[in-house]
C-alpha positions in Angstrom: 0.0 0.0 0.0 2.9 2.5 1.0 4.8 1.8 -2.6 1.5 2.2 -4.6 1.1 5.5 -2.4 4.4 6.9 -3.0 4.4 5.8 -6.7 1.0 7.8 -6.7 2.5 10.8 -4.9 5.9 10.7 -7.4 3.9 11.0 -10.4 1.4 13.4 -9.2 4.7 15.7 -8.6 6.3 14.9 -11.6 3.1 16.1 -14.0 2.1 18.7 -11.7 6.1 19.9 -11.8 6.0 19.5 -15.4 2.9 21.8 -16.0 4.2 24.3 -14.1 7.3 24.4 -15.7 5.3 24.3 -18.9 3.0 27.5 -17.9 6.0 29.5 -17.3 6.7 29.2 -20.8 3.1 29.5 -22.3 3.4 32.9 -20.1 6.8 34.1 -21.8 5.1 33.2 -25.3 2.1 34.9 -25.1 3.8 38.0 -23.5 6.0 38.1 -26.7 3.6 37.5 -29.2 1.8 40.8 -27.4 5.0 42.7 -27.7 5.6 41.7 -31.6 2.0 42.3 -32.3 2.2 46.1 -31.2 5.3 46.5 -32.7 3.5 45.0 -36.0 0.6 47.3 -35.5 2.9 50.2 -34.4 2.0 50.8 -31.2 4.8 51.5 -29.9 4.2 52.8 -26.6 2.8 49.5 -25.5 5.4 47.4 -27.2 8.0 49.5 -25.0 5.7 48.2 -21.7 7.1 44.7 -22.7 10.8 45.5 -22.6 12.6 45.4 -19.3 12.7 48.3 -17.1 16.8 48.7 -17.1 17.1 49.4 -20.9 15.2 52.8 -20.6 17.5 54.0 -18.0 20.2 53.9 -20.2 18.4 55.1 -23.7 15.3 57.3 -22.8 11.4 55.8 -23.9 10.5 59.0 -25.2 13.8 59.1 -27.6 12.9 55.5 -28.5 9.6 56.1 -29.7 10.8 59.0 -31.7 13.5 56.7 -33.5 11.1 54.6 -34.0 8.6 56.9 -35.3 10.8 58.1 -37.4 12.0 54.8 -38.9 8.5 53.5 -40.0 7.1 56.4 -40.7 10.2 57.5 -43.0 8.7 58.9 -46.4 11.6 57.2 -48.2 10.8 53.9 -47.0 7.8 51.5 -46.7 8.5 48.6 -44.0 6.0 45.8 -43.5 7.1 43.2 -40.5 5.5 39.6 -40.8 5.2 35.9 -40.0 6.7 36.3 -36.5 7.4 33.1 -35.4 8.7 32.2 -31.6 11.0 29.0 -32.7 12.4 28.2 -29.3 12.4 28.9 -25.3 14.8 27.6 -23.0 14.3 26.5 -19.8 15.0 29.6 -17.2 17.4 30.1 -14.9 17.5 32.2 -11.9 20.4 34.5 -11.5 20.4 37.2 -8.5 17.0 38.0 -7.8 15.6 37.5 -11.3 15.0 34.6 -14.0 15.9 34.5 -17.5 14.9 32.6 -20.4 16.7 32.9 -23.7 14.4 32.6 -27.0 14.5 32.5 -30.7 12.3 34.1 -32.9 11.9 34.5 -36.5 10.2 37.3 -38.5 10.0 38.6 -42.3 10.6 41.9 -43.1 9.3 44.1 -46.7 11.4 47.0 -47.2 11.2 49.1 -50.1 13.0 52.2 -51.0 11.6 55.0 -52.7 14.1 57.0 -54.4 13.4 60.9 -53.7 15.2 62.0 -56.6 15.1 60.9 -60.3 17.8 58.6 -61.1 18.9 56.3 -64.6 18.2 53.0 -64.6 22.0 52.9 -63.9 21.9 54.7 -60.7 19.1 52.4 -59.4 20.9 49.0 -60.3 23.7 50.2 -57.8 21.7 51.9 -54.9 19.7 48.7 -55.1 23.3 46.0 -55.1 24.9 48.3 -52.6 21.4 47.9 -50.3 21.4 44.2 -50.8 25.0 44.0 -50.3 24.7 46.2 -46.8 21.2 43.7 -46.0 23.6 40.7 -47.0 26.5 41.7 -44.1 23.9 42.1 -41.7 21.6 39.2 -42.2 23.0 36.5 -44.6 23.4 36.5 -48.1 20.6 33.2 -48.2 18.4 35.7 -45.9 18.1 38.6 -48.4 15.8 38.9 -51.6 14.9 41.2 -54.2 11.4 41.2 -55.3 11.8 43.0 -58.5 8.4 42.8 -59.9 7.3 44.1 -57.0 10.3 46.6 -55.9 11.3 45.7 -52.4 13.4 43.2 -49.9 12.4 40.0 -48.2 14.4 39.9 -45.5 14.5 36.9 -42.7 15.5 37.4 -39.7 16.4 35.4 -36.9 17.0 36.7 -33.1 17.8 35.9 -29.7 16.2 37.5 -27.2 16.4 37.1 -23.1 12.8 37.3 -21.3 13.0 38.2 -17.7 10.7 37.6 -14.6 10.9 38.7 -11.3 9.0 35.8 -10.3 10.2 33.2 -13.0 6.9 33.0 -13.6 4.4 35.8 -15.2 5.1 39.4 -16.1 8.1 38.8 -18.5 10.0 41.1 -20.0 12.0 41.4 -23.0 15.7 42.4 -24.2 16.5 41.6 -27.6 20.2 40.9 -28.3 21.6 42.7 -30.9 25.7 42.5 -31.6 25.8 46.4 -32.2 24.0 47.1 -28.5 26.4 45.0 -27.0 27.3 48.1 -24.2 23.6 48.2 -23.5 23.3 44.8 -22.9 27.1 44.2 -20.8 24.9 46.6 -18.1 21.7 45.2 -18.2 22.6 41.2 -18.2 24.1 39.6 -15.7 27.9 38.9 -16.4 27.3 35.3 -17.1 24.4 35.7 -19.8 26.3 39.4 -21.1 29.8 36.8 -21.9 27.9 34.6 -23.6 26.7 36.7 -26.5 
């Protein structure tokens, strides 16, 4: 009676520890999927309530909604973000006082550029290599299209991003990790996590 008891109890903990360690994880989806949706629908004010505290005491919110402002709503350019995808989440980890959990995403990005000027057909064969050529350093020459009936990149993209959580459980928030913020991010992760990338 005591084995079937404690066989019972063991596999009552197990699944009941595996759905917790599975909700955690539904939580830090669905809190991304939010973040990339407002930043879809630009709205970027709420995106920015998904992104951990720390990174606006280094770089102003109200200078990052400008930027940003000013990126999509740039009269040269037309960008369309879509197909975000979350491709994996790793188990957290508690460092300090808070958890992290490192993620992969995936997203496709349109980008056209309008020309403001009038130029030969010469002129806009090499603004249109040299952007492909600057698109291919930054993401990957097999992650870079031309659409030419149509005018504008396909660009895939492919990033890492840490969630954190107070509480390892609910109200994550986000830091992407991009190579050319790598000062940002040496003083917002910890040391452990910031070496990594």
């Amino acid at each position: 009676m005591n084995i079937k008891r404690t066989l019972l109890t063991t596999l009552f903990l197990t699944i009941y520890t595996i759905g917790i360690a599975q909700d955690y994880k539904e939580n830090i989806k669905s809190e991304f999927t939010e973040y990339l949706n407002s930043l879809i629908n630009m709205e970027f004010e709420k995106s920015f309530e998904y992104i951990t505290p720390e990174f606006f005491e280094i770089v102003p919110k109200s200078q990052m909604i400008k930027f940003m402002e000013q990126t999509f709503n740039n009269p040269t350019m037309d960008i369309e973000i879509k197909n975000p995808k979350i491709l994996t989440v790793n188990d957290s980890e508690k460092i300090g006082n808070k958890f992290y959990s490192l993620l992969t995403y995936s997203n496709q990005m349109n980008l056209k550029i309008i020309s403001e000027e009038e130029e030969t057909e010469d002129e806009k064969k090499m603004r249109i290599n040299l952007t492909k050529l600057s698109f291919e350093q930054n993401f990957g020459s097999e992650n870079v299209q031309y659409n030419e009936k149509m005018e504008f990149f396909e660009i895939y993209s492919e990033k890492d991003v840490y969630g954190i959580s107070v509480n390892g459980e609910s109200n994550w928030k986000f830091l992407v990790l991009e190579k050319d913020s790598k000062i940002i991010l040496d003083k917002i992760l910890p040391k452990e996590l910031s070496e990594k990338i």
